[in-house]
VEXTITI-821370 format. One record per residue (C-alpha): residue in one letter; residue number from 1; x, y, z. Coordinates in nm, 4 decimals. Layout:
residues N
   code   pos         px         py         pz
      A   NUM          X          Y          Z
...
This chain:
residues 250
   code   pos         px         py         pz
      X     1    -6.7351     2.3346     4.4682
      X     2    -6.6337     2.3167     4.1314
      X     3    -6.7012     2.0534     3.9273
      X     4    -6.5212     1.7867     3.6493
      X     5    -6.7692     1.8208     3.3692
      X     6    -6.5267     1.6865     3.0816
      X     7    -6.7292     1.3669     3.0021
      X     8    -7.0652     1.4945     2.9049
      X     9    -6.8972     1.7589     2.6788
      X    10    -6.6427     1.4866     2.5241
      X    11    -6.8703     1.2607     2.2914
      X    12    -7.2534     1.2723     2.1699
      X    13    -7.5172     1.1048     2.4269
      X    14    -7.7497     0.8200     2.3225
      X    15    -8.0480     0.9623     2.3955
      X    16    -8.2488     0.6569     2.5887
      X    17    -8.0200     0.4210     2.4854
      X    18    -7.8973     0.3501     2.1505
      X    19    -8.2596     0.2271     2.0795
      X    20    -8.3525     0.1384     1.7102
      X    21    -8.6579    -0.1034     1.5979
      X    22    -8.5133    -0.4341     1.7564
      X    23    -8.3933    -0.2214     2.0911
      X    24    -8.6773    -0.0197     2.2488
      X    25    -8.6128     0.3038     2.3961
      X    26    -8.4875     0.2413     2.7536
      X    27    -8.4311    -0.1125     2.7202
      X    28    -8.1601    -0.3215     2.8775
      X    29    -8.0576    -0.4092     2.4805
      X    30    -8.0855    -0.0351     2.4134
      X    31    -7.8529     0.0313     2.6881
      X    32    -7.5743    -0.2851     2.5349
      X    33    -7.5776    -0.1136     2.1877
      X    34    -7.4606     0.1852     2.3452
      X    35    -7.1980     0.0887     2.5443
      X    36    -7.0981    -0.1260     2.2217
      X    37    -7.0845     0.1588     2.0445
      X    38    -6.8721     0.3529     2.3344
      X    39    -7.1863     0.6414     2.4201
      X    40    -7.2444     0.7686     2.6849
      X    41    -7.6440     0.6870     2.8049
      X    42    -7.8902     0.9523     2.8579
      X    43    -8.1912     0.7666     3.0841
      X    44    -8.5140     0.8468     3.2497
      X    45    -8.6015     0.7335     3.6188
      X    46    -8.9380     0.6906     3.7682
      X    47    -9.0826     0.5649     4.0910
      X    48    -9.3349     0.2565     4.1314
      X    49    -9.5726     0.2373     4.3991
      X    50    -9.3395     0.0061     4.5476
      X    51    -9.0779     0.2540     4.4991
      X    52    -8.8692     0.0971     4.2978
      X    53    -8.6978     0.3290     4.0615
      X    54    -8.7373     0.2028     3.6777
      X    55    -8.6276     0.3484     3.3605
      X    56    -8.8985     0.4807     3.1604
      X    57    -8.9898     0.8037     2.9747
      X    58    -9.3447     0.8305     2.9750
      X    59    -9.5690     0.9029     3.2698
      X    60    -9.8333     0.7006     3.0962
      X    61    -9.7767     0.3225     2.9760
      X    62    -9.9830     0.3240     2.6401
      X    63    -9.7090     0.4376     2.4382
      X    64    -9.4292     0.1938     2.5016
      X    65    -9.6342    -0.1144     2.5897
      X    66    -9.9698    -0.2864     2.5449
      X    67   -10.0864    -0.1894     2.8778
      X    68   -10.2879     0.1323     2.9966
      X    69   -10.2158     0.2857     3.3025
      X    70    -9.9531     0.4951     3.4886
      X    71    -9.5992     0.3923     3.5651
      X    72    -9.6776     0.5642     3.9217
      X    73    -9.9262     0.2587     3.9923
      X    74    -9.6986    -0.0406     3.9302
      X    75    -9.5127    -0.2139     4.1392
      X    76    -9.1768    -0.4454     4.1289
      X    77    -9.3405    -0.8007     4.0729
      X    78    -9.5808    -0.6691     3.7880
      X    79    -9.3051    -0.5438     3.5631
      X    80    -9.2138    -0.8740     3.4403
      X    81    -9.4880    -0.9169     3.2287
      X    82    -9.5012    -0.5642     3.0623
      X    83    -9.2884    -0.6138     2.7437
      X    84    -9.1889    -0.2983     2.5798
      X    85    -9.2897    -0.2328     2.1493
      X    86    -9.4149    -0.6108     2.1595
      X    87    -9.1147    -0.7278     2.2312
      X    88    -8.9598    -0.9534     2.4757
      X    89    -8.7863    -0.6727     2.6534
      X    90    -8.9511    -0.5466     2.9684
      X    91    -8.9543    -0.2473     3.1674
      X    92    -8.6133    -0.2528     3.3547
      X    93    -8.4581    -0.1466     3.6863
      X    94    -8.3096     0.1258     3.8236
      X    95    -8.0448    -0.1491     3.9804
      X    96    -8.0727    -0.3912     3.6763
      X    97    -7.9558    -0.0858     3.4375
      X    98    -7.6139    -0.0027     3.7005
      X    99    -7.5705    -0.3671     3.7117
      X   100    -7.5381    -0.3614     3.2882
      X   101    -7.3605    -0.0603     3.2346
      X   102    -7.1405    -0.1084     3.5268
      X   103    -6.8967     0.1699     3.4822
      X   104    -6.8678     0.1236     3.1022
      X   105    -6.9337     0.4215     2.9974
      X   106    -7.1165     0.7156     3.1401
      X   107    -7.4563     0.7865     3.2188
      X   108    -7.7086     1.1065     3.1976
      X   109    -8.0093     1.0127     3.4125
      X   110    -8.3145     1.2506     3.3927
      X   111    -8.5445     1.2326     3.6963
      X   112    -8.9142     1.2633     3.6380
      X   113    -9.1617     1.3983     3.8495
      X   114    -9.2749     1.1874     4.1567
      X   115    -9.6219     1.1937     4.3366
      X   116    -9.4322     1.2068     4.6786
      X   117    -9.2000     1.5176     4.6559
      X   118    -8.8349     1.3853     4.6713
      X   119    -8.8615     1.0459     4.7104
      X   120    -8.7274     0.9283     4.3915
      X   121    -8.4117     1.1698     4.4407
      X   122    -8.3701     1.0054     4.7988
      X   123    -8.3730     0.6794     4.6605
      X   124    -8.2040     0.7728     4.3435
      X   125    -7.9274     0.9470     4.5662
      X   126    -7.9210     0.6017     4.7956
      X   127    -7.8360     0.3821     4.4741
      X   128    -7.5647     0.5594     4.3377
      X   129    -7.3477     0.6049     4.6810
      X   130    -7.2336     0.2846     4.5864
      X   131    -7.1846     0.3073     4.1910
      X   132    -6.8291     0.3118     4.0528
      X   133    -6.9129     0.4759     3.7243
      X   134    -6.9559     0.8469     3.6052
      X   135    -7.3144     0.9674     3.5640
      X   136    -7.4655     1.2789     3.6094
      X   137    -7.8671     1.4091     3.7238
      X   138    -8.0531     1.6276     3.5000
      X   139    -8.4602     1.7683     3.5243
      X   140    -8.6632     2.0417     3.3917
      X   141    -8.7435     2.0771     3.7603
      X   142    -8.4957     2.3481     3.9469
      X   143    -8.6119     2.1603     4.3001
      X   144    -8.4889     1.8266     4.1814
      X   145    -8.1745     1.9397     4.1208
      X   146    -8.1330     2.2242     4.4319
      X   147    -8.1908     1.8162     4.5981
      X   148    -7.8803     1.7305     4.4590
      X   149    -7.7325     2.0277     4.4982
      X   150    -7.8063     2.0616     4.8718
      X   151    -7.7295     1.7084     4.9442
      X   152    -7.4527     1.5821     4.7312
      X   153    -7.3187     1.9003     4.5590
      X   154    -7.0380     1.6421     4.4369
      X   155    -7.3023     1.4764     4.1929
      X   156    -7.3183     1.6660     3.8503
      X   157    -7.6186     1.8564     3.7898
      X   158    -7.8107     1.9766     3.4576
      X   159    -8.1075     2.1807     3.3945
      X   160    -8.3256     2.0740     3.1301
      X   161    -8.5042     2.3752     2.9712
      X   162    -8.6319     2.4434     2.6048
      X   163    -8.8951     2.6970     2.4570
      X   164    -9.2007     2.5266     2.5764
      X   165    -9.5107     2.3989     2.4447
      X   166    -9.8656     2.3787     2.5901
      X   167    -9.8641     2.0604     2.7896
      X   168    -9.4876     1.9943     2.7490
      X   169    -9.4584     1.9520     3.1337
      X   170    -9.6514     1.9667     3.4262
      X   171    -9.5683     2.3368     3.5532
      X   172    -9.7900     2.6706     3.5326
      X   173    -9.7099     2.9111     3.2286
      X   174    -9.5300     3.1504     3.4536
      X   175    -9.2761     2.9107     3.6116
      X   176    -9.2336     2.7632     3.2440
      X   177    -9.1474     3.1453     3.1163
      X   178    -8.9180     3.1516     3.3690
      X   179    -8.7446     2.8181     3.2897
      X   180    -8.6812     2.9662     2.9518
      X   181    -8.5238     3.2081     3.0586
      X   182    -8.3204     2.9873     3.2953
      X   183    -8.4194     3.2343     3.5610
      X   184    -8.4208     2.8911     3.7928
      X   185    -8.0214     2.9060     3.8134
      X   186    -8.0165     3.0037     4.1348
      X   187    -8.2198     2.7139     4.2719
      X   188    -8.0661     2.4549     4.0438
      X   189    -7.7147     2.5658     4.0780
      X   190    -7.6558     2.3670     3.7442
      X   191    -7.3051     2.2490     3.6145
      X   192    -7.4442     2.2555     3.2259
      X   193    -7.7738     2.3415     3.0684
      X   194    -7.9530     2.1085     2.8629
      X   195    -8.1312     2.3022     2.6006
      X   196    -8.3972     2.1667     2.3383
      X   197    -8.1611     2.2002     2.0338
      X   198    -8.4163     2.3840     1.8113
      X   199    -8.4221     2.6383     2.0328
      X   200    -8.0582     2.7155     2.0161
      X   201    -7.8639     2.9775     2.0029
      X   202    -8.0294     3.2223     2.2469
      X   203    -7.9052     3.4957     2.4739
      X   204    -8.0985     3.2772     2.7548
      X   205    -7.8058     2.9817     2.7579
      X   206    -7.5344     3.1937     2.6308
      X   207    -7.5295     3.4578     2.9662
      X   208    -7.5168     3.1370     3.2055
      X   209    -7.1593     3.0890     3.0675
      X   210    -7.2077     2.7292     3.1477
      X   211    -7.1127     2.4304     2.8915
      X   212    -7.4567     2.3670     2.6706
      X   213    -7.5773     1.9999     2.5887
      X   214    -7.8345     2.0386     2.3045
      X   215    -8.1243     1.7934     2.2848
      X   216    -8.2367     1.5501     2.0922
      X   217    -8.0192     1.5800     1.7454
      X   218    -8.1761     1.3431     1.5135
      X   219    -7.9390     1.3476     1.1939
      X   220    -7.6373     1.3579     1.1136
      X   221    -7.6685     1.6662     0.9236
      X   222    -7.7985     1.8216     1.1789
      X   223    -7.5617     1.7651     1.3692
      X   224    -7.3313     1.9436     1.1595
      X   225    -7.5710     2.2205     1.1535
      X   226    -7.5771     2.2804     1.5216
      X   227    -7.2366     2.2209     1.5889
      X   228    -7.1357     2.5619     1.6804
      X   229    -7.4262     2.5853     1.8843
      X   230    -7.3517     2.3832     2.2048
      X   231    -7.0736     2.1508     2.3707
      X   232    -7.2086     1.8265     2.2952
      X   233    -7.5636     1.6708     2.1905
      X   234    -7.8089     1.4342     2.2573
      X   235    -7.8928     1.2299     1.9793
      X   236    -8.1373     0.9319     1.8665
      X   237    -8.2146     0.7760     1.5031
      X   238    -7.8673     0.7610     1.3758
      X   239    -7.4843     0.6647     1.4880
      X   240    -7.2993     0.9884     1.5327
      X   241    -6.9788     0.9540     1.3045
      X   242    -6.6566     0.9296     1.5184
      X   243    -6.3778     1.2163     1.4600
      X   244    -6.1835     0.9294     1.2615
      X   245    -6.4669     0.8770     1.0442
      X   246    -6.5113     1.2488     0.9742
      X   247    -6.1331     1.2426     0.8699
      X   248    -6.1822     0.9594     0.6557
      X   249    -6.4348     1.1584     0.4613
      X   250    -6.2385     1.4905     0.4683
């Protein structure tokens, strides 16, 4: 099945949200500056223990919030009173985030690793059915996406991939070698490879064929600097500069 993948190559992706220091990362405000700004939304999902899918990066809560503890252990009714960067902005929803964004513009949603093997894509998979908007799944895991692929092949896919680090993600030094090397491809059966941008170009992305979303830019000037070296970017810390703007300045 081929697929339409013209909207994550058309503009730069707000990595977590256009987040800055009133916005958190992943924040329902985060999430309203970007669509203000007319970005498309890269996310990250997670599962309570309630199994209620909310968007947050970190496996761990220390580094967003005052609390200890792991995302994995929360549930629903507790995640009114976690506030995100002491601020008054908590931890939101899966459904509270479709609810905001609402079609508006489009959104990237990484899924994180669950403790029960697929149960965030099932549920993830059950809440979009119903969404109106463009969005697309991406994971450094090949399985999570050969979920998508085997169950709704219609639903854009991206493997995540970059030249890792010790304790980057949870997978053995063999299978992270071979995620390099996107030697997963033929689990994954991805539509575009996200690639850490640092670690572009290499021979790796460039024999896939397949359109190349680099992440995360952090500057304008680098931007420029890696603009020949993938289809689009994901970007945090700055406003990308429009193609008007960049004429303005020409």
């Amino acid at each position: 099945m081929e697929t339409n993948t013209s909207w994550v190559l058309q503009k730069p992706i707000a990595h977590r949200g256009l987040h800055n220091f009133e916005f958190p990362e992943n924040s329902v405000p985060a999430f309203e500056n970007a669509i203000k700004h007319g970005f498309a939304i890269e996310l990250d999902v997670r599962l309570t223990e309630d199994h209620t899918i909310v968007v947050f990066h970190d496996e761990k809560l220390s580094r967003m919030t005052d609390r200890d503890g792991y995302v994995s252990t929360l549930n629903s009714a507790s995640l009114a009173d976690i506030k995100l960067n002491k601020t008054e902005y908590g931890i939101p929803t899966f459904e509270k985030v479709l609810e905001t964004v609402n079609g508006k513009v489009p959104i990237l949603i990484e899924i994180k690793k669950a403790v029960q093997a697929f149960a965030l894509e099932e549920k993830l998979l059950d809440m979009v059915k119903g969404y109106n908007g463009e969005y697309a799944v991406q994971s450094f895991s090949p399985y999570s996406m050969q979920f998508f692929y085997k169950n709704a092949p219609q639903i854009l896919r991206g493997q995540l991939a970059s030249y890792f680090h010790h304790g980057d993600i949870d997978m053995t030094h063999r299978d992270k070698v071979r995620l390099k090397k996107l030697k997963f491809n033929d689990v994954s059966h991805p539509d575009f490879i996200a690639y850490n941008v640092n670690n572009l170009p290499n021979k790796f992305v460039r024999n896939t064929g397949l359109p190349v979303v680099g992440w995360t830019v952090k500057s304008e000037l680098q931007a420029q600097k890696i603009a020949d070296r993938c289809d689009n970017y994901i970007f945090e810390g700055f406003v990308p500069k429009t193609e008007d703007e960049k004429s303005d300045k020409d």
